[in-house]
N, C-alpha and C positions, 0 to 999 in steps of 0.2 A: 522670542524671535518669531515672527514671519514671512510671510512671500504671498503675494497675491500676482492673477497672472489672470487672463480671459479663457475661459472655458468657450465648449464649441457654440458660443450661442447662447446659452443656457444661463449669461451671469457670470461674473468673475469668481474665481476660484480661491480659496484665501488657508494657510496651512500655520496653524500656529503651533511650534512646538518647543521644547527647553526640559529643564529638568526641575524635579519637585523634591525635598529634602523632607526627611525624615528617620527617623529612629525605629524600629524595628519594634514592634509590640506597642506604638502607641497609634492616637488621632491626630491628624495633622488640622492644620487652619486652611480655611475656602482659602485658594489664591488667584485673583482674580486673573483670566486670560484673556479679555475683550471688552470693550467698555467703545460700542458703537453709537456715537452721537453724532445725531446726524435728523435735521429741521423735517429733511424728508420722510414721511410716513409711510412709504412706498415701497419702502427696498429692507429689508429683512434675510439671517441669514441659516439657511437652512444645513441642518448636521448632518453631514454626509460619509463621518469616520470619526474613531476615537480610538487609540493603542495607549496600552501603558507598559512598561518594561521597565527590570531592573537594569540602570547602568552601572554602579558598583555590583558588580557582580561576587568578588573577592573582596571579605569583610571576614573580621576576626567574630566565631562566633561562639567563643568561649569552649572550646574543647568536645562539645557534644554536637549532636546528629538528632535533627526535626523541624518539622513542618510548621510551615507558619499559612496562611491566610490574609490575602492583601485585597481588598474592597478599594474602590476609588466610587467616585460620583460627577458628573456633572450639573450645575444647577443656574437657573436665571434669574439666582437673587442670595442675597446671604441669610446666615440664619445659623443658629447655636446648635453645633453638634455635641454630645456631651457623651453619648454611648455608642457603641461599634452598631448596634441593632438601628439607631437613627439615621447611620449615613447611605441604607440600601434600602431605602423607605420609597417605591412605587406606588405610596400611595399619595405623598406629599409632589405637588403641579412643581415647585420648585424645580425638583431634580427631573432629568430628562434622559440621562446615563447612565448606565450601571457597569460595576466590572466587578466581578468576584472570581478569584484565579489561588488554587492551594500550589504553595511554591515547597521543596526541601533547601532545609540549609544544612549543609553537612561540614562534618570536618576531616582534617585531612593534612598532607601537609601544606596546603594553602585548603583555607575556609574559603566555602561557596553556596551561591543557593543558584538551584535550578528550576524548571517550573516541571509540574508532576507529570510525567507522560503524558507532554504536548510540547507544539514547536511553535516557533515563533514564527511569522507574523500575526496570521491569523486567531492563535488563542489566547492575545492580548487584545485582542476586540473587546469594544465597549459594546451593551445591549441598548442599542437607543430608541427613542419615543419619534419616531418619523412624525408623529404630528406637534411637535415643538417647533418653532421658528425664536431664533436670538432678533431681536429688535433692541436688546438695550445692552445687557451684561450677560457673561460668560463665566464664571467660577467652577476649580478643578479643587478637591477633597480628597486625598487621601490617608488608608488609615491601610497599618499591618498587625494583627494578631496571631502570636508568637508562643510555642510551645517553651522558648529558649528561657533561661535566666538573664543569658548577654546579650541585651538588644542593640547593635550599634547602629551608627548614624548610617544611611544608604542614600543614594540618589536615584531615583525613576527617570526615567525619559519616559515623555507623552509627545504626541502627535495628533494636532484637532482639525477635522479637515472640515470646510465651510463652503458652502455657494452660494451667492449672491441670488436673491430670487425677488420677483416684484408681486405687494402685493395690496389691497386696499386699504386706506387708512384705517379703515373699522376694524378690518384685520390682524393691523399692526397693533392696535390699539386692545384689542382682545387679546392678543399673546402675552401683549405685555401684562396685564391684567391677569391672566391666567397663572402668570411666570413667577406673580408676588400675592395672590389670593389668598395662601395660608399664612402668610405671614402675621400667626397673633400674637406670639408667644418669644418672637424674638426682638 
């Protein structure tokens, strides 16, 4: 889902958000969130927010009490994740987001996970790379590593916040470039 709207001046404002599935102690698959095509080399769109949260909050988590570790990523091209250690890789141009957040999942008479002493909104912020501009593609990864035996299915809510920004074609042409550079191996 999205919403775009005019910023003060500065470019349209664009908010893409939904929810991401996964299971609890595994890696999920890129899922693409923006696929901007568009003749113009001009206009490119700059990251100006990134939140991840659990929306199942109440999940059965097998009888025990522990911490799990939930990573996500953003990146401007796809590419084969196969280990927890590849999807927080600041050193691959791909990825341009980072989130690393230790959650408890406890039990009880209703199973739950919390995030560790912090509140929400702000320490479900993504770390982003200000100098990334999206010119083409947008892909959301994420992965949860679980102390549990019972990893169940969970749903996260994200929130991608974008502005529209203009900028030289050589420009646009260089990010994009930058955005799929390491791609040897995938």
């Amino acid at each position: 889902m999205s919403t775009a709207r005019k910023g003060n001046g500065k470019g349209r404002f664009l908010t893409l958000r939904g929810t991401y599935d996964l299971d609890d102690g595994a890696i999920g698959l890129q899922k693409e969130l923006l696929d901007y095509i568009s003749p113009d080399r001009t206009r490119a769109w700059r990251l100006e927010g990134a939140w991840l949260w659990p929306k199942d909050i109440q999940e059965d988590t097998g009888g025990s009490s522990e911490t799990c570790g939930v990573g996500a990523m953003l990146a401007t091209d796809t590419f084969k994740v196969t280990q927890f250690n590849d999807l927080l890789d600041a050193g691959d141009n791909r990825q341009c987001a980072w989130y690393w957040k230790q959650y408890q999942r406890r039990d009880g008479s209703t199973d739950y996970i919390i995030p560790n002493a912090t509140t929400i909104p702000e320490s479900c912020r993504f770390l982003i790379d200000e100098d990334t501009l999206i010119v083409k593609e947008l892909y959301l990864q994420v992965m949860v590593r679980s102390e549990g035996a019972t990893n169940p299915a969970r749903r996260w809510n994200y929130l991608i916040a974008l502005r529209e920004v203009k900028v030289s074609p050589w420009e646009s042409l260089f990010q994009q470039l930058k955005g799929i550079g390491q791609d040897q191996d995938s």
